[in-house]
N, CA, C and O atoms as a Maestro MAE file, in Angstrom:
{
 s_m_m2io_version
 :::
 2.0.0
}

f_m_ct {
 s_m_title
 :::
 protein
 m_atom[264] {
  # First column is atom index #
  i_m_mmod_type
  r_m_x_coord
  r_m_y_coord
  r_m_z_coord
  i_m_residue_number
  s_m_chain_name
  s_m_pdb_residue_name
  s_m_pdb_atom_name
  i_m_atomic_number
  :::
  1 25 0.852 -1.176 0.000 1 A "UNK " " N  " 7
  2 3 0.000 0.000 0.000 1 A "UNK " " CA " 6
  3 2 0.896 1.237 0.000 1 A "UNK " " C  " 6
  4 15 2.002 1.214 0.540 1 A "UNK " " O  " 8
  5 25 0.436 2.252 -0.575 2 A "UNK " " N  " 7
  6 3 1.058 3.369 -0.840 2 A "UNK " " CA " 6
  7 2 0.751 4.540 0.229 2 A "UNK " " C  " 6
  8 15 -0.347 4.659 0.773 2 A "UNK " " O  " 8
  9 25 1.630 5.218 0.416 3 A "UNK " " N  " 7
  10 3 1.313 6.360 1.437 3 A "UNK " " CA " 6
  11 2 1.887 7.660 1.630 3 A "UNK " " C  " 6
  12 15 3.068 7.703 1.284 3 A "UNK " " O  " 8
  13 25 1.408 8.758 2.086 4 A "UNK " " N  " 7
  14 3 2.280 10.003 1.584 4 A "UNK " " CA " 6
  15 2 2.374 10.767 3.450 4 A "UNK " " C  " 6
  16 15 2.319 11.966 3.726 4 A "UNK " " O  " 8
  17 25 2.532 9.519 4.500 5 A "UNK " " N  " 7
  18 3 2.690 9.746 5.961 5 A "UNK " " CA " 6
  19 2 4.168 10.780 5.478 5 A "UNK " " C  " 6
  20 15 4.346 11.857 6.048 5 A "UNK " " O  " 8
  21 25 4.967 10.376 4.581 6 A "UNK " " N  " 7
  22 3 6.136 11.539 5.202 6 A "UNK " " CA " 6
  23 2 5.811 12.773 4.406 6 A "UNK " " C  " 6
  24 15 6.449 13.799 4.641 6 A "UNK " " O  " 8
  25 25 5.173 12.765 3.780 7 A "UNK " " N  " 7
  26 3 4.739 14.129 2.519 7 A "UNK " " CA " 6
  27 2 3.613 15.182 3.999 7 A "UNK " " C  " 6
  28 15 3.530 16.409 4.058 7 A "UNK " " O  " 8
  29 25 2.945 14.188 4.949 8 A "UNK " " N  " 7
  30 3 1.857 14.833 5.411 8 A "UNK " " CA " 6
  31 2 2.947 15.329 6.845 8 A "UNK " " C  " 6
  32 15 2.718 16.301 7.566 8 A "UNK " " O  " 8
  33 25 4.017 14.470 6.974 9 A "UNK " " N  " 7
  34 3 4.511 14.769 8.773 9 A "UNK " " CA " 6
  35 2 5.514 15.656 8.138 9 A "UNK " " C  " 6
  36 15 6.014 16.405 8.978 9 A "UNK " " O  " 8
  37 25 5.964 15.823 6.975 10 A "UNK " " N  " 7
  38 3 6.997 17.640 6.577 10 A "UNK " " CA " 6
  39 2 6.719 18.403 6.690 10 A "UNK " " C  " 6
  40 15 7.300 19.278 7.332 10 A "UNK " " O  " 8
  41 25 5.295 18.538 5.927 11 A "UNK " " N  " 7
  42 3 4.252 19.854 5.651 11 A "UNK " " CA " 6
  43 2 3.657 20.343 7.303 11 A "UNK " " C  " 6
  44 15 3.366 21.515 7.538 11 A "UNK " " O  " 8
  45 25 3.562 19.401 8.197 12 A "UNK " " N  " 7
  46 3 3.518 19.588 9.780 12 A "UNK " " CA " 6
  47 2 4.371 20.035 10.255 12 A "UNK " " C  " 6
  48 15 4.114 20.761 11.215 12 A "UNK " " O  " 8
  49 25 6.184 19.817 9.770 13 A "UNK " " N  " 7
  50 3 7.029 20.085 10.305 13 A "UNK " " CA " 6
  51 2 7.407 19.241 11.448 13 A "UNK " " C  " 6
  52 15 8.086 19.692 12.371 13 A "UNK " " O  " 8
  53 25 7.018 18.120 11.413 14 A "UNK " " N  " 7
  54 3 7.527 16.816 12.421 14 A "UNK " " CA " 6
  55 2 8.203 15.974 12.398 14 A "UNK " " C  " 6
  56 15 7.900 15.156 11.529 14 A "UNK " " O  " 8
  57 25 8.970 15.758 12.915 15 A "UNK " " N  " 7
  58 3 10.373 14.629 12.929 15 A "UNK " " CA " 6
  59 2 9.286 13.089 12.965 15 A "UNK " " C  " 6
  60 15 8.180 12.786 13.414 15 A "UNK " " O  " 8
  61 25 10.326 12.469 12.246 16 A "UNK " " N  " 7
  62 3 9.541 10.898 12.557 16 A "UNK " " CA " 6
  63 2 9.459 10.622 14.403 16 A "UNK " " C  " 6
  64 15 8.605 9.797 14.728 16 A "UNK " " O  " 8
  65 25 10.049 11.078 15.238 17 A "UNK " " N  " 7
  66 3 10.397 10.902 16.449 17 A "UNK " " CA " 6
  67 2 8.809 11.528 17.024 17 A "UNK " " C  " 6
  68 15 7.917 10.892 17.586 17 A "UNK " " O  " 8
  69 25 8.846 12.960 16.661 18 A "UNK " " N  " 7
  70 3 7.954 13.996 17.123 18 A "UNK " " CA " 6
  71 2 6.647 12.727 16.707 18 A "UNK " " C  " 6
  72 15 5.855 12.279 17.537 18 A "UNK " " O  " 8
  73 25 6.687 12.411 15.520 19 A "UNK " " N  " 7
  74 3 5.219 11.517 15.334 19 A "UNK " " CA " 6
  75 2 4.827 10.365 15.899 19 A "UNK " " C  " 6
  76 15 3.748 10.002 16.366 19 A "UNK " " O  " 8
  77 25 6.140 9.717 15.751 20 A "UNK " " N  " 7
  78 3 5.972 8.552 16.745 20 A "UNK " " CA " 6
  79 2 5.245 8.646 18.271 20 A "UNK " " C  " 6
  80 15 4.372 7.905 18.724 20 A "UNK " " O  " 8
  81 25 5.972 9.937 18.980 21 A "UNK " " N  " 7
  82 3 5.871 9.811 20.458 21 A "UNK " " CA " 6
  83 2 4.019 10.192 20.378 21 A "UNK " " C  " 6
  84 15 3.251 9.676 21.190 21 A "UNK " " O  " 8
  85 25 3.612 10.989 19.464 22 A "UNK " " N  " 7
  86 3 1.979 11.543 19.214 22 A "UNK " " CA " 6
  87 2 1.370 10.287 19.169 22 A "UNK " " C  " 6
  88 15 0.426 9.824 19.808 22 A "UNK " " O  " 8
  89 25 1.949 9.911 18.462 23 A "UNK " " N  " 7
  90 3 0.875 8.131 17.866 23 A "UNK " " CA " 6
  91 2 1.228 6.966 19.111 23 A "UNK " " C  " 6
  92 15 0.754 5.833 19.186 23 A "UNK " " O  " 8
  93 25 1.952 7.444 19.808 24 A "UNK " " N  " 7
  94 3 2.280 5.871 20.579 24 A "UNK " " CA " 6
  95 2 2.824 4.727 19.987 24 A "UNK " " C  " 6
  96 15 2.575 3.547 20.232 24 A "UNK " " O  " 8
  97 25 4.116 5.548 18.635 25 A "UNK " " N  " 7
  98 3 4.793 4.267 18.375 25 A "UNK " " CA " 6
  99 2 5.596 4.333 18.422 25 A "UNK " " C  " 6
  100 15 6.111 5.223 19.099 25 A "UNK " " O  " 8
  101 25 6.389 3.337 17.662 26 A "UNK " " N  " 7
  102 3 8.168 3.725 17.697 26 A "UNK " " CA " 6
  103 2 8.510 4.751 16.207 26 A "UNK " " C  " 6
  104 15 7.855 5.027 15.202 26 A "UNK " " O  " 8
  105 25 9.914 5.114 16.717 27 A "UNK " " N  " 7
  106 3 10.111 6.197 15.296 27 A "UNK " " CA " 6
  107 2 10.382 4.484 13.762 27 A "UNK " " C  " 6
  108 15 10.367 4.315 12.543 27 A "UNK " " O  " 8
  109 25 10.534 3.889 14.740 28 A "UNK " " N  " 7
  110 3 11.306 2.366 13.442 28 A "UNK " " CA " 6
  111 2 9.994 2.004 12.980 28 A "UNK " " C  " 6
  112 15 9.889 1.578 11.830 28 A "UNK " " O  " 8
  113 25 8.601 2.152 13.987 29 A "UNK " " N  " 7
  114 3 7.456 2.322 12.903 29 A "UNK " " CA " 6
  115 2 7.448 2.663 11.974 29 A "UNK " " C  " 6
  116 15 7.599 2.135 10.873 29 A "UNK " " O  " 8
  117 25 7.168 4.116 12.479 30 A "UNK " " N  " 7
  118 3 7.271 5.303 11.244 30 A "UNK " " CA " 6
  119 2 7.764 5.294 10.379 30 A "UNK " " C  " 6
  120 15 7.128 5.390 9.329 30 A "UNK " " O  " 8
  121 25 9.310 5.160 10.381 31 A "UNK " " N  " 7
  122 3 10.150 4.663 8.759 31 A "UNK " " CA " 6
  123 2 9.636 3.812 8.252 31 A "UNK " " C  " 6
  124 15 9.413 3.977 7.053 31 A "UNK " " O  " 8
  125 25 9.163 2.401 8.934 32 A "UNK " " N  " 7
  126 3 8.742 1.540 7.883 32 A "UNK " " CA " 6
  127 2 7.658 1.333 7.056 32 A "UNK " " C  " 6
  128 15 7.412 0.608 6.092 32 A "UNK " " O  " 8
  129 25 6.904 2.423 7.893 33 A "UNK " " N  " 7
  130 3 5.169 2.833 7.009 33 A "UNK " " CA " 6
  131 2 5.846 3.833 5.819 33 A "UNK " " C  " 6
  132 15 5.460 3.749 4.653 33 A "UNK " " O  " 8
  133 25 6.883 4.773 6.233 34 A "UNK " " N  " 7
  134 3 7.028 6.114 5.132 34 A "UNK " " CA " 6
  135 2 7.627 5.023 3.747 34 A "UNK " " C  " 6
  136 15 7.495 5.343 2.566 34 A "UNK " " O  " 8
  137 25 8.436 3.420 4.324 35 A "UNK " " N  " 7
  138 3 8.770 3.427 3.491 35 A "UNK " " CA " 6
  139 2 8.688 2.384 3.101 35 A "UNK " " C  " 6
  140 15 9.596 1.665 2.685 35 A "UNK " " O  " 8
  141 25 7.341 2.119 3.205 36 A "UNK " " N  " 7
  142 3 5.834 1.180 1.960 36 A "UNK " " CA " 6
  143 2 6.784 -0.151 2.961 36 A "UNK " " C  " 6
  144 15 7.375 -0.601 1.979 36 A "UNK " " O  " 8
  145 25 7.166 -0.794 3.819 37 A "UNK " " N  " 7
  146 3 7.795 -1.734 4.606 37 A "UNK " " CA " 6
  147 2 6.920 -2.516 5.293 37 A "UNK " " C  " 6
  148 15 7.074 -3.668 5.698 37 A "UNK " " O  " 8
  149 25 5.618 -1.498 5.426 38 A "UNK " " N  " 7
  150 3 4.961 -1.971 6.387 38 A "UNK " " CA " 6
  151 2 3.685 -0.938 6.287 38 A "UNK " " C  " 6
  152 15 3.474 0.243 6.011 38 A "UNK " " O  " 8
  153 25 2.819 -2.362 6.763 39 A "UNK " " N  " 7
  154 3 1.223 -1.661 6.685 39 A "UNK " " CA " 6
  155 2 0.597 -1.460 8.078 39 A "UNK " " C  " 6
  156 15 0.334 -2.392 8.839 39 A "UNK " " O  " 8
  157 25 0.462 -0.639 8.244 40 A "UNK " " N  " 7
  158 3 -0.248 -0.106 9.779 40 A "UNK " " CA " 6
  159 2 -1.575 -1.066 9.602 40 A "UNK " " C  " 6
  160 15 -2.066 -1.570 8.592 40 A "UNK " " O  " 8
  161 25 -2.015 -1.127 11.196 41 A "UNK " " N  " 7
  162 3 -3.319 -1.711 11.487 41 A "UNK " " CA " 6
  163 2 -4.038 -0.974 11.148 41 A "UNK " " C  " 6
  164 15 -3.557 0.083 10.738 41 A "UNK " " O  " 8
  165 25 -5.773 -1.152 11.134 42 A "UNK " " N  " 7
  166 3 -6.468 0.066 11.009 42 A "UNK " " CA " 6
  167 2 -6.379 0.382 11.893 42 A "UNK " " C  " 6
  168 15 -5.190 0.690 11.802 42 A "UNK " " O  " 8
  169 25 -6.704 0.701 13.144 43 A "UNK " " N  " 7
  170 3 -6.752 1.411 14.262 43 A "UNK " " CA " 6
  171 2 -5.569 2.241 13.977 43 A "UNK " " C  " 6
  172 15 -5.890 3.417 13.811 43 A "UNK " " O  " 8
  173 25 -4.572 2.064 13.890 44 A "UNK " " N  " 7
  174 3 -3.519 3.032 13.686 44 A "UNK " " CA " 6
  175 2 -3.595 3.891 12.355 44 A "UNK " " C  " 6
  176 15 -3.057 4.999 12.357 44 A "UNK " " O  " 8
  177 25 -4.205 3.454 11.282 45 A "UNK " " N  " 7
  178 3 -4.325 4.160 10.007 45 A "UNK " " CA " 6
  179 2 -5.499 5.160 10.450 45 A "UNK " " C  " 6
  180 15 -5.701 6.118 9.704 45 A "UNK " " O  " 8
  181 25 -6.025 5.068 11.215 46 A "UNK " " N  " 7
  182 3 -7.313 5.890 11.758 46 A "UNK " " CA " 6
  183 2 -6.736 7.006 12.687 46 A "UNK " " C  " 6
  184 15 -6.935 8.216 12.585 46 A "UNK " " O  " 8
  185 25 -5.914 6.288 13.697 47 A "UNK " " N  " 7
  186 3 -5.283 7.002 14.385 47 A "UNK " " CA " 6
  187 2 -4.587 8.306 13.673 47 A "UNK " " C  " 6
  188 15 -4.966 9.467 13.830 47 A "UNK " " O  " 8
  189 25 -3.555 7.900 12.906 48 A "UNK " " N  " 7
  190 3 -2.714 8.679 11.809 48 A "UNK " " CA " 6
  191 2 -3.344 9.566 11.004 48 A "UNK " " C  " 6
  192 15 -2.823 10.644 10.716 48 A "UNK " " O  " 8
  193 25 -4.578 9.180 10.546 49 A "UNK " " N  " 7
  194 3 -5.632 10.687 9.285 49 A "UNK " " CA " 6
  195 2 -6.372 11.083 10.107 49 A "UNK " " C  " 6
  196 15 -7.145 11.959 9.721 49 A "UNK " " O  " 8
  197 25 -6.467 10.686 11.418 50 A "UNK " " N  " 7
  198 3 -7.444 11.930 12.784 50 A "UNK " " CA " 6
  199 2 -6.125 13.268 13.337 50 A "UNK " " C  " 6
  200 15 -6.105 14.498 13.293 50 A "UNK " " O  " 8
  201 25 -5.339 12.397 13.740 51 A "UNK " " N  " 7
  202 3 -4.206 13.361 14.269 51 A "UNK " " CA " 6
  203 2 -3.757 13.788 13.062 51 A "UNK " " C  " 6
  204 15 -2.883 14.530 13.511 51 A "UNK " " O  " 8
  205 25 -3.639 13.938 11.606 52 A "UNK " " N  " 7
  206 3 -3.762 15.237 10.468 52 A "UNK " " CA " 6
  207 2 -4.952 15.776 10.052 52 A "UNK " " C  " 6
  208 15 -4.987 16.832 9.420 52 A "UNK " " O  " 8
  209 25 -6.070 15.060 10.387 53 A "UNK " " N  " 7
  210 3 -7.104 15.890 10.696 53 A "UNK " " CA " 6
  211 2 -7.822 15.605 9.140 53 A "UNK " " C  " 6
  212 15 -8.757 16.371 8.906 53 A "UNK " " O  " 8
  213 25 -7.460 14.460 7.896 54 A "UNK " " N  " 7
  214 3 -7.999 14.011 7.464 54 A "UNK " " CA " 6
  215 2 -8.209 12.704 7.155 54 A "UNK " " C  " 6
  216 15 -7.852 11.871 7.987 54 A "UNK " " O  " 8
  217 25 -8.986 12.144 5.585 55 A "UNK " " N  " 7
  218 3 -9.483 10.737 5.787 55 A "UNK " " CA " 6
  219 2 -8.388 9.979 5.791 55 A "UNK " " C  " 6
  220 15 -7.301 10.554 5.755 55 A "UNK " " O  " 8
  221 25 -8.443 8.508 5.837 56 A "UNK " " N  " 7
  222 3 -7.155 7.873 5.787 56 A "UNK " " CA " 6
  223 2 -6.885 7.916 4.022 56 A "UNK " " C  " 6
  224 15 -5.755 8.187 3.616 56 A "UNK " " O  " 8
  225 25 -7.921 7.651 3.119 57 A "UNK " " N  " 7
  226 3 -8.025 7.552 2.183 57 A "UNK " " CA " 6
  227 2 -6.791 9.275 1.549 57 A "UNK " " C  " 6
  228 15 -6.117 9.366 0.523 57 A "UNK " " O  " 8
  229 25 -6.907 9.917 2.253 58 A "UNK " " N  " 7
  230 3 -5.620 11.099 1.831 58 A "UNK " " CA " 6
  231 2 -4.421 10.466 2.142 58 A "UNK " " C  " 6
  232 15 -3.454 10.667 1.408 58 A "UNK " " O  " 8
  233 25 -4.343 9.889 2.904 59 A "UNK " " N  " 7
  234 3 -2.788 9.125 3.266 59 A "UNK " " CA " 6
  235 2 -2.288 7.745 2.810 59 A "UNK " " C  " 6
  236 15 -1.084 7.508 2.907 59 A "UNK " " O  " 8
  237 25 -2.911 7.058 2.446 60 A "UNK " " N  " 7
  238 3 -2.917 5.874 2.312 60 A "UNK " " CA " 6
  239 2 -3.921 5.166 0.986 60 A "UNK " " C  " 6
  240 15 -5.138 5.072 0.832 60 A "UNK " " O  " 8
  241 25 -2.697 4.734 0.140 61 A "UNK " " N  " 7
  242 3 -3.710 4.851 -1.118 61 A "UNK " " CA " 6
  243 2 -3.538 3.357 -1.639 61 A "UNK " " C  " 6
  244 15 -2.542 2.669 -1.412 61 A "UNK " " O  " 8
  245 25 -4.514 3.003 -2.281 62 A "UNK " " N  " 7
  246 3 -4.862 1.099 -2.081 62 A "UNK " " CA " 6
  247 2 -4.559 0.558 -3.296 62 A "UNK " " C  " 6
  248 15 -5.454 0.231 -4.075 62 A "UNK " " O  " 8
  249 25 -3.545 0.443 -3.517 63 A "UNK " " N  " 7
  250 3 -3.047 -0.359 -5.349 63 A "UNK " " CA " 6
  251 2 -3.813 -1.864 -5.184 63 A "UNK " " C  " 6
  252 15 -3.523 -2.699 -4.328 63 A "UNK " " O  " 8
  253 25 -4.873 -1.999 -6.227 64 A "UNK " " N  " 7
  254 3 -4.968 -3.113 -6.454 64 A "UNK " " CA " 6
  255 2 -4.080 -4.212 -7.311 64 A "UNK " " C  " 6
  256 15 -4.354 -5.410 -7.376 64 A "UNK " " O  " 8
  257 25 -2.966 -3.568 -7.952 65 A "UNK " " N  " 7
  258 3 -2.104 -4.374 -8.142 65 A "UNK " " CA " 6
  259 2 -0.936 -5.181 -7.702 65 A "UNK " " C  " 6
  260 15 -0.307 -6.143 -8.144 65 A "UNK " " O  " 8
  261 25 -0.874 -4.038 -6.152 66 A "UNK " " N  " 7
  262 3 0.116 -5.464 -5.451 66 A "UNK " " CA " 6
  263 2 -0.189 -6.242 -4.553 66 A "UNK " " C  " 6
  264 15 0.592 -7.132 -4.216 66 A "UNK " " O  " 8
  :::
 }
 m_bond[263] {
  # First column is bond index #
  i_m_from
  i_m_to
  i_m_order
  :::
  1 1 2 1
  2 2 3 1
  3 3 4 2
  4 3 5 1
  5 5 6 1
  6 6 7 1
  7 7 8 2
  8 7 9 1
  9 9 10 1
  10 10 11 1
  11 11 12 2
  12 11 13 1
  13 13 14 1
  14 14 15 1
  15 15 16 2
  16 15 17 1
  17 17 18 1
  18 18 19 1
  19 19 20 2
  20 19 21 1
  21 21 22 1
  22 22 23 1
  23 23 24 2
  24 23 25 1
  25 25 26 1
  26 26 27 1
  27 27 28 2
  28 27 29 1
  29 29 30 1
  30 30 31 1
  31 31 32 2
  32 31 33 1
  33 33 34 1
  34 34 35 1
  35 35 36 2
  36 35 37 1
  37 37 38 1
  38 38 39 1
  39 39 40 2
  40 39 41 1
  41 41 42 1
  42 42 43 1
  43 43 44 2
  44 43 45 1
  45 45 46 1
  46 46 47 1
  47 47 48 2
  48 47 49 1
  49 49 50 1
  50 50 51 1
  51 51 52 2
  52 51 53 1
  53 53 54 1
  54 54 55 1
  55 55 56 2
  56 55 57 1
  57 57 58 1
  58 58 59 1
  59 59 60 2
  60 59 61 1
  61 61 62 1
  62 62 63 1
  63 63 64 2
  64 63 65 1
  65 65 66 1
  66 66 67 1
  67 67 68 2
  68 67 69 1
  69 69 70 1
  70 70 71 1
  71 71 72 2
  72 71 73 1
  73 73 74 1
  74 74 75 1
  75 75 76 2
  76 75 77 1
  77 77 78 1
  78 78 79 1
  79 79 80 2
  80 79 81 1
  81 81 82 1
  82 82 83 1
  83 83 84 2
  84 83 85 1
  85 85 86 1
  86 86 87 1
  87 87 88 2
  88 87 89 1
  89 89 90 1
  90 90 91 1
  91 91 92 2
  92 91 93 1
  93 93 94 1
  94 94 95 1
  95 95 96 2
  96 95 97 1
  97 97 98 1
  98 98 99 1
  99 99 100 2
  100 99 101 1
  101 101 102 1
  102 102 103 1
  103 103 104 2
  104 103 105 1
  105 105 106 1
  106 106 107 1
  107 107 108 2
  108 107 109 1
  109 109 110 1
  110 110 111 1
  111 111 112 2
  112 111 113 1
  113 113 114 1
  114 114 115 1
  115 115 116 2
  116 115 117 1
  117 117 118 1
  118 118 119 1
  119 119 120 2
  120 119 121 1
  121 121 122 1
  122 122 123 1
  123 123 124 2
  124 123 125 1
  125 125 126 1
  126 126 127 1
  127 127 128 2
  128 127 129 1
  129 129 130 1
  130 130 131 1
  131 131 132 2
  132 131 133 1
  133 133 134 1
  134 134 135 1
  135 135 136 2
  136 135 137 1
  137 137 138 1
  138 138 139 1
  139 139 140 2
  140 139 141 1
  141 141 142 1
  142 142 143 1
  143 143 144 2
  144 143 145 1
  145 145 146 1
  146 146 147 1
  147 147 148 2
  148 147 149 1
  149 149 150 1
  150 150 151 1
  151 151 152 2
  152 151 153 1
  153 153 154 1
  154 154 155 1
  155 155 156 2
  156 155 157 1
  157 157 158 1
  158 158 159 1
  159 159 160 2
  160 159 161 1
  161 161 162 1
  162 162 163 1
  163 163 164 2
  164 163 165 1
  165 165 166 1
  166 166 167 1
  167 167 168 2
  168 167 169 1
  169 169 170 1
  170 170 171 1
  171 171 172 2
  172 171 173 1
  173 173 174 1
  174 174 175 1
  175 175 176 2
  176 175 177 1
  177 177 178 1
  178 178 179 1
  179 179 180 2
  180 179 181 1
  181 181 182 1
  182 182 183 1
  183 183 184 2
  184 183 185 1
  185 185 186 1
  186 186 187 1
  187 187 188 2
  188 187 189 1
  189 189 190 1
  190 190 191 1
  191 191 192 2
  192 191 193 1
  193 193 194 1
  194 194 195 1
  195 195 196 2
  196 195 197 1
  197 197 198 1
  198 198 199 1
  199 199 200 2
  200 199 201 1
  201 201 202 1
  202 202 203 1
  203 203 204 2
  204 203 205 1
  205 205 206 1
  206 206 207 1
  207 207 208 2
  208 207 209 1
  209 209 210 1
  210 210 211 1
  211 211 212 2
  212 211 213 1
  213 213 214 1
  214 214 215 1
  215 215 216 2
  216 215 217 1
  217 217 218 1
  218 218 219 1
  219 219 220 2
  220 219 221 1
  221 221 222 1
  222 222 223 1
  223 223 224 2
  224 223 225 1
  225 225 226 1
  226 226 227 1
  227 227 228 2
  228 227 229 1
  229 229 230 1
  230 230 231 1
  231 231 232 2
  232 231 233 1
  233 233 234 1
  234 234 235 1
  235 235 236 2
  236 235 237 1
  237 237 238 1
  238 238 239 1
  239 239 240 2
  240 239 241 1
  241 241 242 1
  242 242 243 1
  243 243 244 2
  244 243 245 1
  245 245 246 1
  246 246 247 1
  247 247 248 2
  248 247 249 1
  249 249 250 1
  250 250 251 1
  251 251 252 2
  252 251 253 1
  253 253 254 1
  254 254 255 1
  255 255 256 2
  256 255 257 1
  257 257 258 1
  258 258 259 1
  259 259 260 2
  260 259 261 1
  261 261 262 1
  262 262 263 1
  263 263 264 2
  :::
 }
}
């Protein structure tokens, strides 16, 4: 799945660290979602487009091809 978490935590001006400690994860999360490594739960993909304040569907975009 595709995602633009580091396009949305720049434009915030937030360190992967700064996001992590917001979300209750680790920063080694964070890299591995920014870098398609790893797919968040929903609860956490929910978590993540509430605390930017939109849908997940802005962050997280659903290739049916892989």
């Amino acid at each position: 799945m595709k995602n633009r978490l580091r396009e949305f935590r720049e434009v915030h001006g937030l360190t992967q660290e700064e996001l992590a400690r917001a979300l209750g994860v680790t920063r080694q999360t964070i890299i591995a979602i920014e870098k398609g490594k790893y797919d968040p739960s929903l609860k956490l993909a929910f978590k993540i487009a509430r605390f930017f304040g939109v849908k997940i569907e802005d962050i997280f975009i659903y290739d049916e091809d892989q």
